[in-house]
C-alpha positions, 0 to 999 in steps of 0.5 A, a space after each residue: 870414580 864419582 868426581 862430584 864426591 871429589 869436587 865436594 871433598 875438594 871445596 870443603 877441604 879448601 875450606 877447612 885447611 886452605 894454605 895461601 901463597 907459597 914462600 916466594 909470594 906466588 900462586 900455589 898452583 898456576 897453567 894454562 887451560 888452551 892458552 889462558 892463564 888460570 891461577 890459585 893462590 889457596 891451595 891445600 895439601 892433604 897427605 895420609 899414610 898407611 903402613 905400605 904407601 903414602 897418599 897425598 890429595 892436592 887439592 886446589 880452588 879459587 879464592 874468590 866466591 864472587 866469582 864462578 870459582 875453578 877447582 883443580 884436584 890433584 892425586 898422588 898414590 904410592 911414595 911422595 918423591 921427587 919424579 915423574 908420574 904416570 897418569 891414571 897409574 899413580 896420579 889422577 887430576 881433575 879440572 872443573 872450570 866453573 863449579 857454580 855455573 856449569 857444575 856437571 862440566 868436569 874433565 879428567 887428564 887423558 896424558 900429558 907429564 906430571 913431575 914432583 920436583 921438590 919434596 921436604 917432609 920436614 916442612 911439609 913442602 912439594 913443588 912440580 910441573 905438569 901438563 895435560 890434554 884433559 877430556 870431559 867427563 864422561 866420554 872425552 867428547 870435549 878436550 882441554 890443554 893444560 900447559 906450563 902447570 906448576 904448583 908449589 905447596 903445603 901439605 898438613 
């Protein structure tokens, strides 16, 4: 799968269809990345259907252009409902840490959890946790930890 072409959805979907921060006045998506808080308050939600499976791409970026901002990519394939995940099945994240500064450093979940404990398709609404030992694109050379990940979002 080519990430760069997914880093570049990423920031032009953000930009296009950015949501802010979710209905109790928190960031839409915050973790740990080893032990260090990263949190986003722009977020943004896609969701395609077909007639046999649902598709949501969560997309997610910094807010601020000053800085080197972080894109977190999250893909949910087959029916959005409340459960856990399996990664590299039916879910996929993606974690750029400094897309201006370090653009070719890109690191792909290996395991960890992923949970969607709320979905309301009425108001257009999924929230959950995850966790994740992340590696670097494209030998895992490198890992990460994600800890303590949650997001609370609007998908369009």
């Amino acid at each position: 799968m080519n990430f760069r072409l997914l880093w570049m959805f990423a920031l032009v979907a953000t930009t296009l269809f950015s949501c802010g921060l979710n209905s109790d006045g928190d960031a839409a998506i915050s973790f740990l990345v080893d032990g260090e808080e990263q949190s986003f308050s722009t977020a943004t939600g896609l969701l395609a259907e077909t007639d046999s499976m649902q598709f949501i791409s969560l997309s997610i970026t910094a807010t601020t252009i000053s800085t080197d901002p972080a894109t977190m990519l999250i893909t949910i394939l087959g029916d959005l409902s409340e459960g856990s995940y399996t990664f590299g099945q039916n879910v996929t994240i993606g974690y750029a840490p400094n897309t201006i500064s370090e653009p070719d450093q890109q690191y792909e979940a290996i395991s960890g959890t992923f949970t969607v404990t709320s979905v309301d398709q009425e108001n257009k609404t999924v929230a959950g946790t995850f966790s994740a030992t992340m590696g670097i694109i494209p030998d895992n050379s490198v890992e990460i930890e994600i800890t303590e990940g949650s997001f609370d979002i609007t998908y369009l």
